[in-house]
Phi, psi and omega in degrees: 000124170283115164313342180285320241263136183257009181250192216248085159233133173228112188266110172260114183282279195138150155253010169217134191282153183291190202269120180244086203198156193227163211305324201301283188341298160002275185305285186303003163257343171228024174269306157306315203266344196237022181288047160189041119290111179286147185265325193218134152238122187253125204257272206329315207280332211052035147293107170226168207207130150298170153301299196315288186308311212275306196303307192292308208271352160294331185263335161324311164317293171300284182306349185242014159286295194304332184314298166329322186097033173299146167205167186304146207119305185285161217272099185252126190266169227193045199269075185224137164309174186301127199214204165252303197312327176300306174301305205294288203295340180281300181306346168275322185306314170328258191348304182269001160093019177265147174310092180276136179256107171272165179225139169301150171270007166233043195300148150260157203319323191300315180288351174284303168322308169338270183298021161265297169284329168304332192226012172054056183297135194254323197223170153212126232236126195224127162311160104344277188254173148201085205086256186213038162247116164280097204316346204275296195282020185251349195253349172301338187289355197216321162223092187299009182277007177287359196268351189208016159271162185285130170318308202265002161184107196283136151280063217253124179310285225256014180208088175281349190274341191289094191268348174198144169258125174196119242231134189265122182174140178271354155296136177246090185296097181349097172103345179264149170261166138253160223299301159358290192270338174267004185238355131336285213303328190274148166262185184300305126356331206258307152328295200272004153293348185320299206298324189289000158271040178279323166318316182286344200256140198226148195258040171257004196268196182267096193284325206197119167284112169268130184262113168316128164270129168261154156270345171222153163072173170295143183288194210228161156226115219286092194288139201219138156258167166296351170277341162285327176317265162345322204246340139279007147287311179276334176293317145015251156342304204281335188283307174278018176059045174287184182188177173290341191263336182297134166252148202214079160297084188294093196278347193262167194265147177306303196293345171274170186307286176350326201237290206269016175268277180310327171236005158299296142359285187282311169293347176308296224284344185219041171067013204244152074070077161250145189268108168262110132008277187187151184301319179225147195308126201223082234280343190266320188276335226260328197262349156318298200300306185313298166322257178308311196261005134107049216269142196260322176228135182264140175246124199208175128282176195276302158001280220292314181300315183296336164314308182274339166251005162253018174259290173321290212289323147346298194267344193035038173319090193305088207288163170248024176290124182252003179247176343119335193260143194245124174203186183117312218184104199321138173265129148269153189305344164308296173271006150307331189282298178320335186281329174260333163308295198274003165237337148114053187259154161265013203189108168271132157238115193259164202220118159220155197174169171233185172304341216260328183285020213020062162093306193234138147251346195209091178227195165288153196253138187278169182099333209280155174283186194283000193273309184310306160312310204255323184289309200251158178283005186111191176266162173250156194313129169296149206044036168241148168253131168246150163229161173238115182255160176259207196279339171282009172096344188266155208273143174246162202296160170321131190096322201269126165319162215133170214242112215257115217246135174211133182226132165159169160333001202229026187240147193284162173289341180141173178271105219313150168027060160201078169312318195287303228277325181292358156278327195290332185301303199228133172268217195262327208256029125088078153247114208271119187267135175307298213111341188240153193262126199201167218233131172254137171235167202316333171270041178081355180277172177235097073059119159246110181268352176140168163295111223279317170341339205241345153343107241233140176236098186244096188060032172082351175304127148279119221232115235245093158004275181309338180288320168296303175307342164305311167276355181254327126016336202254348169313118175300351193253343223231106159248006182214176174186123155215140170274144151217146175256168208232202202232142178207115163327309186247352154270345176087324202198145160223184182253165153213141187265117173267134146260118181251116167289146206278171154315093143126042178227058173281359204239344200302125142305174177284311182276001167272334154308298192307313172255031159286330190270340192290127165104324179303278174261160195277150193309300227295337204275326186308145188275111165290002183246128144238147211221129193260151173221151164323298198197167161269108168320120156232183181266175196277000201241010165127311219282115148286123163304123172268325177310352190256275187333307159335328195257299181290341177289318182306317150197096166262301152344262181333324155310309209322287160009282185287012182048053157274337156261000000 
C-alpha cells in the first residue's frame, strides 16, 4: 500500500506466498503429520474420527462414489445437518475432482427441485433426518419414481441427470442406497487408487457450489476452487492462531462457507478439533459441549453467542474457551464486548466475506487492540486487494462510504450458469463488488456500514442503518435492533426500528426507546416507527431478511389504513 496514496485501496501482499495445491493433496499431508489427532467429534452421533480414520474413510467413500460412475466434474449434492457424515462426504467429493453443493438442511421440496436442476447434480448424499422431518418423504414429493427404481440408476422425469440417492442410514429406503453400503462397493485396489488421481485433479478447478441467501428470488451459485479453498485455510488458521491442541466448538452449519471453509479448512491445515454439538442447533448441547470437551474456541453468528450468554448466565459454567469467532451476520461493538466480558473470553474474532469471496476478506489480527476488534471487521486477508467505489465506479477517498470491491485468489469462478448475473457481480479484470457499504480506513481495517440496498435516503439525506442498530444496542434494555427505512410522502424514506428487548425488560416502551436517543444521536436519526418483537426469523447462517421486516411493516400499515388496528 502506498501510505500517500489517500484514496481508498488496499493490497495486503503475505509474507508467505500462497499455497498451489488442492484440498485432497491437503488431506493426504496432514493425514500424516496429524494422524492420530482428532478430527470431527460428533457428541450427538457418539463419534469420534482422526486425520488418519477422516483421509481412509474419505477414500473409501470417493471409490464407491466412482463405482456409481461419478468422475471429476461432476455435481455431488450435500443435503444433511451437521454429522461426521458432512465432512467425511466433502473430502471425498475433493479427493475424486467432484463439485461439491451443500444444501441448507433446512430446504423444502420446491428448493430442493431448485437446487437439483440449477448445477445438474449427478448424485446426491441425504441425511435420514433432520430433527424429526424425514428428508425421504420431502424427496418422494419431486420424485416419485423412487417407489419402483432401480437404486444404483435412477431414471428420473423432472431430474435426468440424477443417477443415485444416497442416504445416511442403516434403514433402506424405496429407490436409495445407503451411505454405508456405497462406501462398501469398492475393493482395496480400488481405494488406494483414490491417492494416485490426486495428480490428476488441478487446484485451479471447481471444488464446491455455494448457494448464495439472496434476499430475493432463488439463490445463485456461487463456483469456488480448491486453490481458493487451501489458501483460505491457511491463511485463517495462521489469523486465529490455531494448533493441533485448539478444540473448536462449532455451532454454524457445515453448509456455509463459514463452517465448512473457515472452520474444516482451516483445521486441517492445523490439526485442530472440531466439536459437533448436535445435528440441529441446539444452545444448551452447544455450551455443555463447550463445558465437557474443554473446548478453546467458539465458532458462532452473533444470534447463536447471544444464545450461549443466557445459557452462561442460568449455568454459570467455568468455560475453558478463551476465544471467540464471529462472521455470518454484521456484529455491534456492544455485543462483541458483551460477548467477551459474559463467557469470560480473551478475545472476539471476526471473520468477514461473503460465499462469492470463499468466506474472509477480512479478518482480525492477532495483537489487534481493543478497538481494532470491537470498531472494526478486521485487516484485510493476505494477498487480497480491496477498493471502496462510489456509484460511477470511481475509488473514494479514505474513510468516505462506498461500495467495497475485492480482487485476489479468493474471488469465485463465476455464478454456475448465469453469465448476466456474473458479469454483474465480478467484473473482466476480476473485481468482486460486495454489495455492502463500508469504510476503508488507512491501515487496511475496515468498516461495514450496511447493504447499499438498505440505505435509507431521508431528504436526499443519507442514512446509514448499521449505525442505528449500533446505538440502540448500547441501550440496556435493548439486545437485538434492525433498522429499514419504509416510504413517507414528505420525507421520501423515513426509519423504522424493530426491536428485541432484553429478558425481564417487558415494560421498556417504544418512548421510553425515543428518549433513551434523544441528545444522543441526531434528531434526524430517531427511528420514527419502532416496532417491539418477540424475536427474529433468521437464516441458518445469522442473516435477518429486511425484506421480511419490510413486509411486516407494511402490513400492519395497511390495518392501520383500515381502522382493523
Amino acid at each position: 500500500m502506498n501510505k500517500e496514496c489517500s484514496l481508498s485501496y488496499f493490497h495486503e501482499i503475505g509474507k508467505r506466498p500462497l499455497t498451489y495445491s488442492t484440498i485432497g493433496q491437503e488431506l493426504s499431508r496432514y493425514a500424516v503429520k496429524y494422524a492420530d489427532q482428532e478430527a470431527y467429534v460428533s457428541l450427538e452421533e457418539n463419534k469420534r474420527l482422526t486425520y488418519k480414520q477422516l483421509k481412509c474413510e474419505a477414500d473409501r467413500l470417493a471409490a464407491g462414489l466412482q463405482n456409481l460412475g461419478l468422475k471429476k466434474g461432476d455435481r455431488l449434492g450435500l443435503w444433511a445437518p451437521n454429522s461426521i457424515a458432512w465432512p467425511l462426504t466433502m473430502f471425498a467429493a475433493a479427493r475424486l475432482g467432484l463439485i461439491l453443493v451443500p444444501i441448507n438442511p433446512t430446504y423444502e421440496a420446491s428448493e430442493i427441485e431448485y437446487c437439483l436442476k440449477k448445477v445438474g447434480i449427478k448424485a446426491i448424499v441425504v441425511s435420514e433426518y433432520y430433527g424429526s422431518r424425514l428428508y425421504y418423504n420431502t424427496l418422494l414429493e419431486i420424485i416419485p419414481e423412487l417407489n419402483f427404481c432401480n437404486p444404483a440408476n435412477l431414471h428420473c422425469k423432472h431430474f435426468p441427470l440424477l443417477t443415485s440417492i444416497i442416504i445416511d442410514s442403516e434403514k433402506n429406503y424405496k429407490g436409495t442406497l445407503t451411505l454405508k453400503y456405497v462406501m462398501n462397493i469398492a475393493t482395496y485396489s480400488q481405494v488406494n487408487q483414490i491417492e494416485k488421481q490426486q495428480e490428476d485433479i488441478s487446484p485451479e478447478s471447481g471444488c464446491n457450489l455455494q448457494l448464495t441467501s439472496g434476499t430475493t428470488g432463488y439463490p445463485k451459485a456461487a463456483l469456488l476452487t480448491h486453490f481458493a479453498f487451501v489458501n483460505n485455510g491457511i491463511i485463517t488458521s495462521k489469523r486465529l492462531e490455531m494448533s493441533c491442541k485448539t478444540r473448536i466448538c462449532l455451532q454454524v452449519s457445515f453448509f456455509h462457507a463459514f463452517g465448512c471453509i473457515c472452520a474444516s479448512m482451516a483445521c486441517l491445515i492445523r490439526g485442530a478439533t472440531i466439536v459437533i454439538p448436535s445435528s440441529v442447533y441446539n444452545p444448551l448441547k452447544n455450551i455443555l459441549a463447550i463445558n465437557d470437551e474443554r473446548c478453546s474456541m467458539i465458532y458462532g453468528t452473533p444470534k447463536m453467542h447471544m444464545d450461549l450468554m443466557t445459557q452462561q448466565r442460568k449455568l454459570q459454567l467455568k468455560l475453558t474457551a478463551d476465544v471467540a469467532v464471529t462472521g455470518g451476520a454484521p456484529n455491534s461493538p456492544q455485543l462483541l464486548k458483551e460477548i467477551t466480558s459474559e463467557l469470560g473470553l480473551k478475545k472476539v474474532i471476526n471473520l468477514y466475506g461473503m460465499s462469492e469471496s470463499t468466506a474472509n476478506s477480512f479478518t482480525t489480527l492477532p495483537g489487534d487492540t481493543d478497538e481494532q476488534m470491537y470498531e472494526t471487521v478486521g485487516h484485510v486477508m493476505d494477498h487480497v486487494e480491496v477498493k471502496v467505489i462510489d456509484r460511477k465506479g470511481q475509488i473514494v477517498p479514505l474513510g468516505t462510504p462506498g461500495e467495497l470491491c475485492v480482487r485476489g485468489f479468493c474471488t469465485m469462478r463465476g455464478y454456475w450458469n448465469d453469465e448476466e448475473k456474473t458479469q454483474e457481480t465480478l467484473s473482466q479484470d476480476g473485481w468482486l463488488r460486495t454489495g455492502d457499504q463500508f469504510v476503508l480506513l488507512p491501515n487496511g481495517y475496515g468498516k461495514i456500514i450496511g447493504r447499499i440496498k438498505e440505505i435509507i435516503i431521508r431528504d436526499s439525506t443519507n442514512i446509514y442503518p448499521k449505525e442505528i442498530e449500533d446505538f440502540l444496542v448500547t441501550c440496556p434494555q435493548i439486545a437485538e435492533s434492525y433498522v429499514i427505512g419504509v416510504p413517507d410522502d414528505l420525507w421520501g424514506e423515513e426509519i423504522c426500528a424493530f426491536v428485541r428487548l432484553r429478558s425481564g425488560c417487558e415494560y421498556f416502551t417504544v418512548e421510553n426507546i425515543r428518549d433513551y436517543c434523544r441528545d444522543k444521536i441526531s434528531a434526524f436519526k430517531i427511528p420514527r416507527y419502532v416496532e417491539i418483537v418477540e424475536d427474529f426469523n433468521k437464516t441458518l447462517s445469522g442473516k435477518v431478511q429486511k425484506t421480511d421486516l419490510k413486509q411486516m411493516f407494511s402490513e400492519k400499515w395497511n390495518k392501520i389504513i383500515l381502522g382493523v388496528l
